[in-house]
N, C-alpha and C positions, 0 to 999 in steps of 0.2 A: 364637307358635303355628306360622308358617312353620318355624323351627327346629325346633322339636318334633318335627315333623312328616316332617321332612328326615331327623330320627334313625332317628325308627319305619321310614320306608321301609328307609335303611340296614339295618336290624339283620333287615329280615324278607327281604328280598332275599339278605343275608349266609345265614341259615338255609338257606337251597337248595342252597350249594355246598358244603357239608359229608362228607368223603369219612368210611365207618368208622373209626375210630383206637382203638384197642386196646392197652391196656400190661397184662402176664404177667409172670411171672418166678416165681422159685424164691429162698428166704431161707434158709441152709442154714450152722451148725454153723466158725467158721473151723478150729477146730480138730481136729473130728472126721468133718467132713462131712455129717453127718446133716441130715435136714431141723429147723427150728424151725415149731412148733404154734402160731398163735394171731400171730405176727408183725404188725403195726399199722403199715400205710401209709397215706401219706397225703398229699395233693397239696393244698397250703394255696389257693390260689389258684382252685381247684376247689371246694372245698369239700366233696374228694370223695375216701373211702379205703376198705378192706377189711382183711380178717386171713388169713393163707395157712390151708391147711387143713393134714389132717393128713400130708400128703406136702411140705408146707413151700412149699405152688403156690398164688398169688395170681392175679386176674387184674381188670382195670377196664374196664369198658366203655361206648362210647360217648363219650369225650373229646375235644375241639379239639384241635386242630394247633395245634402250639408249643413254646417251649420253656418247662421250669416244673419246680422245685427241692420235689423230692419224699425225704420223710420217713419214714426206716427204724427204729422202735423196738420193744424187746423188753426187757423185766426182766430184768437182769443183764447185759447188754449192751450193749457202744459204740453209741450211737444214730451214723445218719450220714444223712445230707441230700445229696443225689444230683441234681445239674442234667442233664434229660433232656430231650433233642427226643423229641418224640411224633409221629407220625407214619405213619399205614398201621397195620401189625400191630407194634408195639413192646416187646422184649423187655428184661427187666434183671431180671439175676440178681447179687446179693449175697450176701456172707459178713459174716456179724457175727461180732465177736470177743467174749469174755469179760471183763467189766471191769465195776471199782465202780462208776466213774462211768458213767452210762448216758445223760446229757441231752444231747444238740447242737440249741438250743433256735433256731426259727426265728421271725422278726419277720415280723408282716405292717401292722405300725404306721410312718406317718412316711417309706417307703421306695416306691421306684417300682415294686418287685417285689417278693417276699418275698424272704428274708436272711437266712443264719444269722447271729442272735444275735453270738457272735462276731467276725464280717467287721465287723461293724456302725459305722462309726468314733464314732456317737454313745453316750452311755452310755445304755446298755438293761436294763432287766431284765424278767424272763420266771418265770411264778410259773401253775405247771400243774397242773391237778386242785386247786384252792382249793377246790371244794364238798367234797372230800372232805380238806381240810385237817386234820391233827392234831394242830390248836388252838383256842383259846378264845377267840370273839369274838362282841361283842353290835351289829358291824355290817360293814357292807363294808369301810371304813375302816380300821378297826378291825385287823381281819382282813389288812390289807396292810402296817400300819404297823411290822411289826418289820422291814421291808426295810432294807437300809444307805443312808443319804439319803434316808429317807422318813417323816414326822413328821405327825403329827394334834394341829390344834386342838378338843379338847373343853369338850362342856356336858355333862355327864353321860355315861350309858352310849351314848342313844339318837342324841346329834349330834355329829357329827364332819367334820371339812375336813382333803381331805388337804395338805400342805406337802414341796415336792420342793426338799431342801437351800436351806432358810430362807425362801421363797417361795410361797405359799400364795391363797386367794379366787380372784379373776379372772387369776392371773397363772398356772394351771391349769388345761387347759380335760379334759374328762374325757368320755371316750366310750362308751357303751355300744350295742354291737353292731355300728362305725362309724358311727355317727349322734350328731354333738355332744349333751351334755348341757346344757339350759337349766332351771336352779330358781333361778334368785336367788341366784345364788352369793355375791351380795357380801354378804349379811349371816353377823353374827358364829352367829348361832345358827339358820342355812340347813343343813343337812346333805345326803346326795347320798340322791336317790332312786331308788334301785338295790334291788331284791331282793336281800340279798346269797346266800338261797340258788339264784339262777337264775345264777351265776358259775362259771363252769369255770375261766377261765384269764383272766391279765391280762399286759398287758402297758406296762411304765413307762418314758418316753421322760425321760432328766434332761436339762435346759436347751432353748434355745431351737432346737436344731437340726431341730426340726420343723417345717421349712416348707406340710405339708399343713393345718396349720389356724391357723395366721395369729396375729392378734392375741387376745391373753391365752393364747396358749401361752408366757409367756418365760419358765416357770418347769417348764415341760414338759407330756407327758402320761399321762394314765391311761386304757387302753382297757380296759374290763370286756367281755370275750368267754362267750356262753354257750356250753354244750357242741358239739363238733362233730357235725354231721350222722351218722345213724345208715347204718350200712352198709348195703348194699343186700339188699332181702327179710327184713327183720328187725323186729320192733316189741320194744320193751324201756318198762320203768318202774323206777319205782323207791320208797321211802318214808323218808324219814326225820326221825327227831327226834332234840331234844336239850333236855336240861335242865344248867341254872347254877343254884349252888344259895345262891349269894351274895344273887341278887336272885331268885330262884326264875323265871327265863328256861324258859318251855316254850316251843320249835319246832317248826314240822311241816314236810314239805312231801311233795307228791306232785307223779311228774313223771310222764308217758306220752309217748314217742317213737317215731318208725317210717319206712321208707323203703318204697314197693312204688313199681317199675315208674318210680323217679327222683321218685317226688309223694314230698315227707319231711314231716315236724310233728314238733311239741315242744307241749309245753302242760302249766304250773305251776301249782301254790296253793299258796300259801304264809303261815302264820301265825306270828307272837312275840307273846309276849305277857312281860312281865317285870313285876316289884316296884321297891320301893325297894331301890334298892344298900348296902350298910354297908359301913364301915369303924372302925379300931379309935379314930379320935379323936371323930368325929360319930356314929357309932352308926347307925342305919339313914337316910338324906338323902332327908326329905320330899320327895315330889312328882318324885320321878326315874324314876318308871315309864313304858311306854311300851305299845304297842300298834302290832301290822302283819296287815293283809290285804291279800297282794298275789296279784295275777294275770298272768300273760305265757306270753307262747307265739312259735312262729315257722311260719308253710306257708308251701312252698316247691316247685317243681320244678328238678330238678337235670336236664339232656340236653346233649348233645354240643355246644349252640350255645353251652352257657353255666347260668347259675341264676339264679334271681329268686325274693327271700323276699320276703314280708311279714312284718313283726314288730310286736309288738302291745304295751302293756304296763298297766297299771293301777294303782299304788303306794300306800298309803293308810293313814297313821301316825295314831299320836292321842299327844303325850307332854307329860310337866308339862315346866315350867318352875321350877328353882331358884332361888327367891330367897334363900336361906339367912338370913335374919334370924331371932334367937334371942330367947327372954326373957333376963332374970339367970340363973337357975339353967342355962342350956343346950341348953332344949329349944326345937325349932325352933315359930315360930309363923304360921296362919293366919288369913285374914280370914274372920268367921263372921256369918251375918245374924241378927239379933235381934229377934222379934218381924214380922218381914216387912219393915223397913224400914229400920234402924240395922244400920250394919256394923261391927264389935268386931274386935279381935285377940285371938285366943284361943292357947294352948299347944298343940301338938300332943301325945296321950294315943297312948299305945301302939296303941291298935287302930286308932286312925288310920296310922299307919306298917304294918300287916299289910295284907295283899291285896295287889289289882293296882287298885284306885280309882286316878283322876287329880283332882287338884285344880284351881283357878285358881291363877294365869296357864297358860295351856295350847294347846298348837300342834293343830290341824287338819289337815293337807297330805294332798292330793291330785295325785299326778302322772298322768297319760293319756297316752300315746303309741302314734302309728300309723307305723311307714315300709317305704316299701319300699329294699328292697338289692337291685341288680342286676349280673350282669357277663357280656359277651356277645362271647365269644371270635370273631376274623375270622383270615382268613391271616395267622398273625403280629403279630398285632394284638387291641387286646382294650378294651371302652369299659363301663366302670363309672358306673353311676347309681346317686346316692344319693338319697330325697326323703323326708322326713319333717313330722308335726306336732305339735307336742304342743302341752297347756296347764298348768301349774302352777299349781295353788291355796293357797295358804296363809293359814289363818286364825288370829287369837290373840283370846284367850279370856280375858278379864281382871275383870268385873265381877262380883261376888258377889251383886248383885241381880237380875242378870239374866244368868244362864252361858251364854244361846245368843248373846249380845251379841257382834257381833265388831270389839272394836276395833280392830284391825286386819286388814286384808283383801286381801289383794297377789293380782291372777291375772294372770299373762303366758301370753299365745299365743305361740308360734316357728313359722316356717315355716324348717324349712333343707333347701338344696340341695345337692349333692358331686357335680362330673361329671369324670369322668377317661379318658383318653385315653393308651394304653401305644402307642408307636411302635414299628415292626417298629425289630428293632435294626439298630445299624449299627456295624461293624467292636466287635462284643461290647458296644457299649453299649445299658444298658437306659434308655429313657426314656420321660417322663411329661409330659404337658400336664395342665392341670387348673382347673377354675374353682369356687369354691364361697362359701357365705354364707350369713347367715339377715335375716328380716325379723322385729320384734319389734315388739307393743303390748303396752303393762302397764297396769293399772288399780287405782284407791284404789277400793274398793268398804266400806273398815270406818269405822269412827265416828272415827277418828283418821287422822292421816297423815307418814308418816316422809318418803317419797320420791315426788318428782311423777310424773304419770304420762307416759308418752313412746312416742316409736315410735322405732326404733331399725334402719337398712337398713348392712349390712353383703357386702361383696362380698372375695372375693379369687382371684387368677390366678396359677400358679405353675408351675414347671419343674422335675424335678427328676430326674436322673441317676446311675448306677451302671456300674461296670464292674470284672470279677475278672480281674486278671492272673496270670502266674507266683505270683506271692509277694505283690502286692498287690492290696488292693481299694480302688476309689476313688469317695466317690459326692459331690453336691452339689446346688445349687440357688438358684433365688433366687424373691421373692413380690413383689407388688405389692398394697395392704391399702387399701381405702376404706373408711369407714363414717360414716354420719350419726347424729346423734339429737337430735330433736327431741322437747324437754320443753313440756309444757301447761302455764299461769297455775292458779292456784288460788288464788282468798280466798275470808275466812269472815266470817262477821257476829258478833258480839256472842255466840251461846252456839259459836261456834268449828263453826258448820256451813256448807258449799258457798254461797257467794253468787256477785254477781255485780261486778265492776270498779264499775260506777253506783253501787252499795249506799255513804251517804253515810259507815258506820261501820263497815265492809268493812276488814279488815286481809292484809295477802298472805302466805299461806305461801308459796307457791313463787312467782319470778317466770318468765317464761317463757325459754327460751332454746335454740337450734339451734346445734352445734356440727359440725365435720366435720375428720374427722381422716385424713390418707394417708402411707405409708411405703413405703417398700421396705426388706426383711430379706432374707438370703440366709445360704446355709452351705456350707462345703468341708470332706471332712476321709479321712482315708485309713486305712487300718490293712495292717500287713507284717508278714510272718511270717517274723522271723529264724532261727528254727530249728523244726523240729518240734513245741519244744514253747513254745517264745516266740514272742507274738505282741506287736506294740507300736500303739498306736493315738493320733493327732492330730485333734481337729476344730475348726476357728472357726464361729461362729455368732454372727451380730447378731439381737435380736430385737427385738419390738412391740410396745407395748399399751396402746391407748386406755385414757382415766378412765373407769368406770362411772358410772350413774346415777346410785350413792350418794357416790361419791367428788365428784361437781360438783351434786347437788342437795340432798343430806341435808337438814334440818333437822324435828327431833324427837326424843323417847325412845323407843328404843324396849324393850318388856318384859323383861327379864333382860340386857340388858346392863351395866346397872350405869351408864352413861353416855349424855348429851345428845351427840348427831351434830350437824356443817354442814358443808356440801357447798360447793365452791370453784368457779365456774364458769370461773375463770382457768387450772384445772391444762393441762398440757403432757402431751404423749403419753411415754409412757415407752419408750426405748429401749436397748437393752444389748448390750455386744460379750463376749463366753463365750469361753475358751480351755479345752478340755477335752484334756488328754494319759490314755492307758492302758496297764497294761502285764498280760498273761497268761499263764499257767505252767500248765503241765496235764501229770501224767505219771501214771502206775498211781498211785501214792501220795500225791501231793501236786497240789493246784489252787490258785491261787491268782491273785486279782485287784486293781490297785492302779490306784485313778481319782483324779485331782486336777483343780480348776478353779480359776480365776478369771472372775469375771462383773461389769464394768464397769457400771454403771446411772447414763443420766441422767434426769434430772426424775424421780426414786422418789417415789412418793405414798404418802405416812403420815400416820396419824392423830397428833398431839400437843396436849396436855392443855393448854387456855387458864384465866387465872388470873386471878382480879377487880383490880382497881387495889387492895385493900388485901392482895394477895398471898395471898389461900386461892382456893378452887375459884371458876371461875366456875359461877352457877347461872342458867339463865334463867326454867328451870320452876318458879317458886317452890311449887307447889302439889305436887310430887312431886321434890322437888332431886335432883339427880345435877349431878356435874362434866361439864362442857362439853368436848369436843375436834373441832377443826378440823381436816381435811385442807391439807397441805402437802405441799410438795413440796423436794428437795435431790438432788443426787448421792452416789451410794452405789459403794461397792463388796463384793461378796461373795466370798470363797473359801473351799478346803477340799478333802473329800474322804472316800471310803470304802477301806476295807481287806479283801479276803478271806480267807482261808485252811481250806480241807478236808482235812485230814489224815487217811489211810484207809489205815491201815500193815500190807504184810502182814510173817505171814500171817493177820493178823486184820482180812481181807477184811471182816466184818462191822459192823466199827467204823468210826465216822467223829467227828474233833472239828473241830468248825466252828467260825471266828473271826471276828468281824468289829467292825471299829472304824470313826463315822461322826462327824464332825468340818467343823462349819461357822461361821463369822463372817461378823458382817455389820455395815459402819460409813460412817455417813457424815464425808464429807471437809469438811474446813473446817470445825470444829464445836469447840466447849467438850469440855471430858470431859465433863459431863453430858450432853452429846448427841450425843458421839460413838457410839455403838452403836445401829444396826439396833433397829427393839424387837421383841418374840416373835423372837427367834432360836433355835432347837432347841439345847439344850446335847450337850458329845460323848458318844460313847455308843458300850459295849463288850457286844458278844452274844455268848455262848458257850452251843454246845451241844455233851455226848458222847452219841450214839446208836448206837444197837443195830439192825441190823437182821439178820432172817434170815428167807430165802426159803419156808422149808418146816420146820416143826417139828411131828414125828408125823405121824398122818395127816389133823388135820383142822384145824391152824393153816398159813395160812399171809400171808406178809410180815409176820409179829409184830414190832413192834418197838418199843423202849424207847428215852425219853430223858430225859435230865436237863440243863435250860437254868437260866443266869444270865445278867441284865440288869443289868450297871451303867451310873446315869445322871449323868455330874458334877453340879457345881454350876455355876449358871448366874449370875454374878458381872459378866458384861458384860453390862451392859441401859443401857436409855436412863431415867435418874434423871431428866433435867430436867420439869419440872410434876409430879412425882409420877407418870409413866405407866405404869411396871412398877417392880419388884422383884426383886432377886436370889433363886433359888431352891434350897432344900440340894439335893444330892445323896443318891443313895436305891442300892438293891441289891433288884431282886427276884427269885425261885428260880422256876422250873415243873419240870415233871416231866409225862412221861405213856407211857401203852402203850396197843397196839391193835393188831387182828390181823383179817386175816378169818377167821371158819369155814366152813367146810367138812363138806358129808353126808357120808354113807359111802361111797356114789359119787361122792366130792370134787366135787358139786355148790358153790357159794355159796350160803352159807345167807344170811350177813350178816356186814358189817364192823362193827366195833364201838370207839370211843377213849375212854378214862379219861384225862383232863390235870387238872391243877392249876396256879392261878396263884398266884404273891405266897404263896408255900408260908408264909411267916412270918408275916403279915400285917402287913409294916408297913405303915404309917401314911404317905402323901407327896403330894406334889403335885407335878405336872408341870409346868414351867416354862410349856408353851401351853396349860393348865387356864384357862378362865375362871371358873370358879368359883374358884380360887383366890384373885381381888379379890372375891368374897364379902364383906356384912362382919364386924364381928369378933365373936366370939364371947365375949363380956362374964363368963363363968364358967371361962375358961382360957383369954382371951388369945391363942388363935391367931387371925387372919383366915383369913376365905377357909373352903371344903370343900374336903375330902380326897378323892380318887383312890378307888377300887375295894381292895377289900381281897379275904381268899384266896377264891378261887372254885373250886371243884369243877365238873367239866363231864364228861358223860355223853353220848355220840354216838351212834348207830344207822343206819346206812342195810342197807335191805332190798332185792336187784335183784329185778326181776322180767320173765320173759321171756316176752311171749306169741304169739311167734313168731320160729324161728330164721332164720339164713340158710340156704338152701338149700347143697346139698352138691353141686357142679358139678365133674363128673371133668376135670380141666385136663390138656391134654396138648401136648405138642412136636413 
C-alpha cells in the first residue's frame, strides 16, 4: 500500500510540471510537391494520431515531452516511421514517395520502446486491419493461421490453439490489449477467448525472445490489439456481417467509437452463430456447431500527462463436441433418452444435422474481464501500469438425462499485474525496468474431475534495452521468473463424490502437492543494414517454462479427447537456448524475407501413450475406455524456418505474387526411431498468392481487388510411431480465390466495403496433420479413421462505416 501510494503521489505531482507540446507539420506529394489528403499519423506509444486536412496540415495536441517514433502512412505510399523529440511547439514536415509496398510496420510487443518491425532482431510479425481481413475464418485463430510459422491445433470449426513453429498450449502466452490471457490453455479442446471481430491488428513474437512475459512465452507471443484510438473530435461506427455458407456462419457486429476533448470509447456486440460444417467424405459432422455473444469495449482519457483506459470484456460460447462415432452404414450416432430414463444410441437423421441445435457432449464458456492500462509520461521518462482480472468459466455438458448436468466445471480467477519503468535514455539507449505476474485459484465445481484445484503466485522482474546506430540496432535483456503452485487433496467415497481423508472407503484422486519453480532467461540480438536495401539480422534467446497443472496433476478423461490424462509431479521446468539469424531485401519490385532457427529444449514435456503388460492400450476407465497417456519428459531439439517473397513487377505496379514457404522439425535426442520425432509437429507448407489491386476503378469502386491463393501442405511422415501416439498424414492442395472493393456515393462518399472469398475451391477432402479429430474413430462403412477438415466455403463480408460526428476542420498555419 505504501508503494502504491508512493506511485500515485509521483504521477500527480508529475501532472503539474507539464509545459504545452505541440507536434504540426505538412505531409506533401515527394514527387510533385503537392499536399496529401487524409495522411494517418500516428504516435504508437501515445495512443494518439490525426489525418492532415485538405492543405496536407496535421497538427497534435497536448503531448509529453519526449522522445517517440512516430508513424507516417498513406495508400500507395512508402509508409516511414520517424524518431521525434517532442518538445515546446514541434514541427515535422515529410515527403512520401510513391511505392507498391506501403507498410514500415511498427512493434510495440516484447520491446522497451516501440520499433519498427524491421530493426526488430527478433522474428516479428505484424498483420494490420485483420477486422477488415479479406479472408475466411470461423475464429481468431483461425484467422491468423496462414502466417509463415504459424500453425493451429483444431476441434472443429469453433476451437483452435495457436502453435508458433511447432510449439503450442502453454509454451504460448497470448495477449489481448496488453493484459495476459488466462482460459485453461492447457487443455486440448480450450480455445482462446478473444472476440475475433473486436481485432484490428496483431502482432506475433516467434521464440523465446520475449522477455516481458516470462515463463510459457518459449514458444513466443500473440498480442490481439483492438482498434486504435479514434482521432480527435470525431465519433465513428460502424456494422457488419458475414455469412459461410458451408456451415451457414451468420455474423454481426456493431461497433460505436469517439474521442471529444481527449475522453475516447469504443464499445462492441458482437454475434456468430454457425451449423454443422461438411465435407466431401463425412457429409455434414454432427454436433460441430457453435454459438457467440460477445461484448467488450474500452474508456479512456487521452492528455498530455499520459492515458489510462479501462477495458472491459464479456466472451460467451456454447459449442458441441465431436465424438464422431458412426453406425455400419456411416451415419454418425447420438445418445437419445427412451422413455425418460434408458439412454439408446441412435443414428443421426438428416434433420438432425440441419439447423444451428447443439448436442451433448457440449462446452459452456464464459470469459469476463476488467483491466485497466495506463501510461504516464514524466521528463523523459514514462511509467506504465497494467492491472487486470478476469474469471474463466468453462462448463461440459455430457449427460443425456440430465443436459444442465455439468460434468465438468473448471472456473479460474487471475489477478495480473504489469509495471514498467522507461529510463530517460543515456548516450541513445532506451531502457526498461519492469516487474509483472499473476495470482491464480482454479476450482472443480462439476460432478467429475480431470485436474486438482490449486493456487498458483507467479512473479517476474526484467531489464531490457535498445539502441539504433549508424547501420545497426541492438537490443537485449535478461528476466528473473518465480512461481509457486500449490495443488489441493481431493478423495471420493464409494459413488466417486468429495469426501474426506477420515472416510474409511475414501479413494484419492489427486494427492496434494506444492512445487516452486525459478530461472533466469535472457536475450541479445542485433540487426545491420548492409546496404539500403539488405538488412541482416542475429538473435539468441534462452527461455522458460514451468509444468502446468495439467502436465504435473492430470488424472481423468476428459470429454472429446479421445484419451485418459496423468499428470507427473516429478517434471523439471523446461528450458531452451533459440538461435534465430534473418536476412531482408526490399526494392520497388521485389521484397523478400529469410528467417531460420534452431531451438535447443531440455526437459520437453510430452504426452506418450502407456501400454498394458499384454502390449494393447492401457485402460484404467473401464466403464468408458480410452488409451492412457503420461506426461514425460526428454530433451529435444527444434529447427527450421520461413521464406518470403513479394513480387510486384513493374509496370504492373498493380500486381503482386507472394510466396512463402514454412518448414519445422522437431526430435528428440537419444531415442529409438520410433520415438525420435517431436509429436504434432506442423508439416512444411507453401502459400502462394497472385493479386490484383487497384486504387480507383470508375467513379464509385475503390481499392478493388482480386486474388487467387494456393495452399500446399506436405505430408507429414515424421511423427512419434512409439505406443500408437500419432500418425503420418497425406499431404493435401487447397485453392481460394476472392474480390472486394469499397463503394462509393456519387459524392465519393463510402457507402460500404464488401469481400466475396472462397476456400478449398475443389472441395477436397483432408485432414490436417494437428486435426484432433483426425484420431476420431473409424468409420466402419469406408474405413477411413478420424473426421475430415472443412470442405469449399463461400463467404460473404459487409461492413457499413458510419459517422456521426466529423473532425472539426482547424485552419493550421506556420
Amino acid at each position: 500500500m505504501k508503494s502504491l501510494i508512493m506511485i500515485l503521489l509521483t504521477i500527480f505531482t508529475g501532472l503539474q510540471v507539464y509545459a504545452q507540446n505541440n507536434l504540426s507539420g505538412k505531409i506533401t506529394d515527394k514527387e510533385t510537391n503537392g499536399p496529401l489528403v487524409g495522411v494517418h499519423i500516428y504516435i504508437a506509444d501515445l495512443q494518439k494520431g490525426t489525418t492532415t486536412n485538405t492543405e496536407g496540415l496535421f497538427e497534435i495536441k497536448n503531448l509529453p515531452q519526449g522522445l517517440f517514433l512516430i508513424e507516417i502512412g498513406y495508400l500507395g505510399y512508402a509508409n516511414q516511421a520517424v524518431k521525434t523529440a517532442i518538445q515546446g511547439e514541434t514541427t515535422l514536415n515529410i515527403e512520401l514517395a510513391p511505392s507498391i509496398t506501403e507498410i514500415s510496420e511498427i512493434v510495440i510487443t516484447g520491446t522497451s520502446a516501440s520499433t519498427e518491425r524491421k530493426l526488430n532482431p527478433i522474428p516479428t510479425i505484424v498483420i494490420d486491419k485483420l477486422s477488415s481481413q479479406q479472408s475466411t475464418s470461423t475464429n481468431i485463430i483461425d484467422a491468423i493461421s496462414t502466417q509463415p510459422g504459424i500453425s493451429q491445433i483444431t476441434t472443429g470449426g469453433a476451437i483452435s490453439k495457436p502453435v508458433i513453429r511447432g510449439l503450442g498450449y502453454n509454451r504460448v502466452v497470448v495477449l489481448n490489449n496488453n493484459i495476459r490471457q488466462e482460459g485453461q490453455q492447457w487443455g486440448d479442446e480450450h480455445g482462446i477467448e478473444i472476440d475475433e471481430y473486436s481485432v484490428d491488428r496483431v502482432e506475433i513474437i516467434k521464440g523465446p525472445g520475449s522477455l516481458m512475459y516470462g515463463s510459457d512465452a518459449m514458444a513466443g507471443v500473440i498480442h490481439f490489439l483492438a482498434p486504435k484510438p479514434v482521432e480527435e473530435g470525431k465519433i465513428i461506427g460502424n456494422l457488419m456481417t458475414n455469412y459461410q455458407t458451408n456451415n451457414n456462419l451468420i455474423g454481426y457486429s456493431a461497433m460505436n467509437a469517439g474521442n471529444i476533448n481527449g475522453i475516447n470509447w469504443l464499445a462492441r456486440l458482437s454475434s456468430k452463430t454457425a451449423g454443422n460444417y461438411e465435407n466431401a467424405y463425412d457429409g455434414k459432422v454432427y454436433n460441430s456447431g457453435f454459438k457467440e455473444l460477445n461484448f467488450n469495449g474500452i474508456v479512456g482519457i487521452n492528455k498530455k500527462w499520459g492515458y489510462s483506459q479501462l477495458h472491459f470484456s464479456n466472451f460467451n460460447q456454447a459449442l458441441g463436441l465431436i465424438e464422431g462415432e458412426r453406425d455400419s452404414l456411416g451415419n454418425f450416432i447420438k445418445l437419445s433418452v427412451v422413455n425418460g430414463t434408458t439412454v439408446e444410441e441412435k443414428s443421426v437423421t438428416k434433420n438432425d444435422l440441419r439447423g444451428y441445435g447443439i448436442d451433448i457432449p457440449r462446452q459452456g464458456i464464459n470469459h469476463f474481464k476488467v483491466a485497466s492500462t495506463s501510461k504516464v509520461f514524466f521528463k523523459n521518462t514514462s511509467l506504465s501500469l497494467n492491472f487486470a482480472f478476469q474469471q474463466n468459466s468453462r462448463k461440459e455438458f455430457a449427460d443425456p438425462l440430465d443436459e444442465q448436468a455439468t460434468d465438468l466445471f473448471f472456473l479460474l480467477n487471475t489477478f495480473n499485474y504489469d509495471i514498467k519503468y522507461l529510463l530517460p535514455e543515456f548516450k541513445e539507449w532506451q531502457t526498461s525496468l519492469g516487474i509483472n505476474g499473476m495470482q491464480q485459484s482454479s476450482y472443480n465445481k462439476g460432478e467429475e474431475f480431470l485436474i486438482p484445484e490449486y493456487n498458483l503466485f507467479d512473479v517476474g522482474v526484467f531489464a531490457l534495452t535498445q539502441k539504433s546506430f549508424n547501420k545497426f540496432h541492438l537490443s537485449g535483456g535478461f528476466r528473473y521468473d518465480f512461481r509457486n503452485i500449490s495443488s489441493l487433496a481431493l478423495y471420493l467415497d464409494a459413488n466417486d463424490e468429495p469426501t474426506n481423508a477420515s472416510d474409511a472407503i475414501s479413494s484419492v484422486k489427486f494427492g496434494d502437492f506444492k512445487t516452486t519453480y525459478s530461472n533466469v532467461s535472457g536475450s541479445v540480438g542485433g540487426s545491420y543494414r548492409l546496404t539500403e536495401k539488405f538488412l541482416v539480422k542475429l538473435n539468441g534467446s534462452r527461455g522458460f517454462r514451468s509444468p502446468n497443472i495439467a502436465e504435473l496433476g492430470s488424472n481423468g478423461l476428459h470429454e472429446g479427447t479421445f484419451r485418459y490424462e496423468l499428470g507427473n509431479t516429478q517434471l523439471k521446468p523446461e528450458t531452451s537456448l533459440q538461435i534465430d539469424a534473418g536476412l531482408q531485401y526490399s526494392s520497388k519490385h521485389v521484397s523478400l524475407e529469410l528467417a531460420v532457427f534452431n531451438n535447443a529444449i531440455q526437459n520437453y514435456i510430452f504426452l506418450q501413450k502407456l501400454n498394458s503388460v499384454g502390449g494393447g492400450d492401457s485402460i484404467i476407465n473401464v466403464s468408458d475406455p480410452a488409451p492412457t497417456f503420461q506426461f514425460v519428459q526428454g530433451n529435444a531439439n527444434l529447427y527450421g524456418g520461413e521464406f518470403e517473397i513479394d513480387i510486384h513487377p513493374h509496370p504492373l505496379d498493380w500486381l503482386h505474387f507472394k510466396n512463402s514457404f514454412s518448414f519445422v522439425r522437431g526430435e528428440q535426442l537419444n531415442q529409438s526411431d520410433s520415438s525420435k520425432y517431436l509429436p504434432f509437429m506442423p508439416a512444411p507448407k507453401i502459400q502462394s498468392e497472385l493479386r490484383a489491386n487497384f486504387k480507383k476503378l470508375g467513379s464509385r469502386f475503390r481499392n478493388l481487388y482480386m486474388r487467387f491463393d494456393a495452399e500446399h501442405t506436405f505430408k507429414q511422415a515424421e511423427v512419434l510411431f512409439a505406443f500408437n501416439t500419432e500418425t503420418p498424414t497425406q499431404g493435401y492442395t487447397l485453392l481460394g480465390a476472392g474480390i472486394g472493393a469499397n463503394i462509393l456515393s456519387k459524392n465519393e462518399n463510402k457507402l460500404f466495403s464488401i469481400s466475396l472469398t472462397v476456400n478449398n475451391i475443389l472441395d477436397v477432402a483432408y485432414q490436417s496433420h494437428l486435426s484432433r479429430l483426425k484420431y476420431a474413430p473409424q468409420n466402419e462403412a469406408t474405413g477411413r479413421t478420424g473426421v475430415f477438415n472443412m470442405g469449399r466455403n463461400f463467404s460473404i463480408k459487409m461492413l457499413i462505416p458510419l459517422t456521426f460526428r466529423k473532425k472539426s476542420q482547424v485552419k493550421i498555419s506556420f
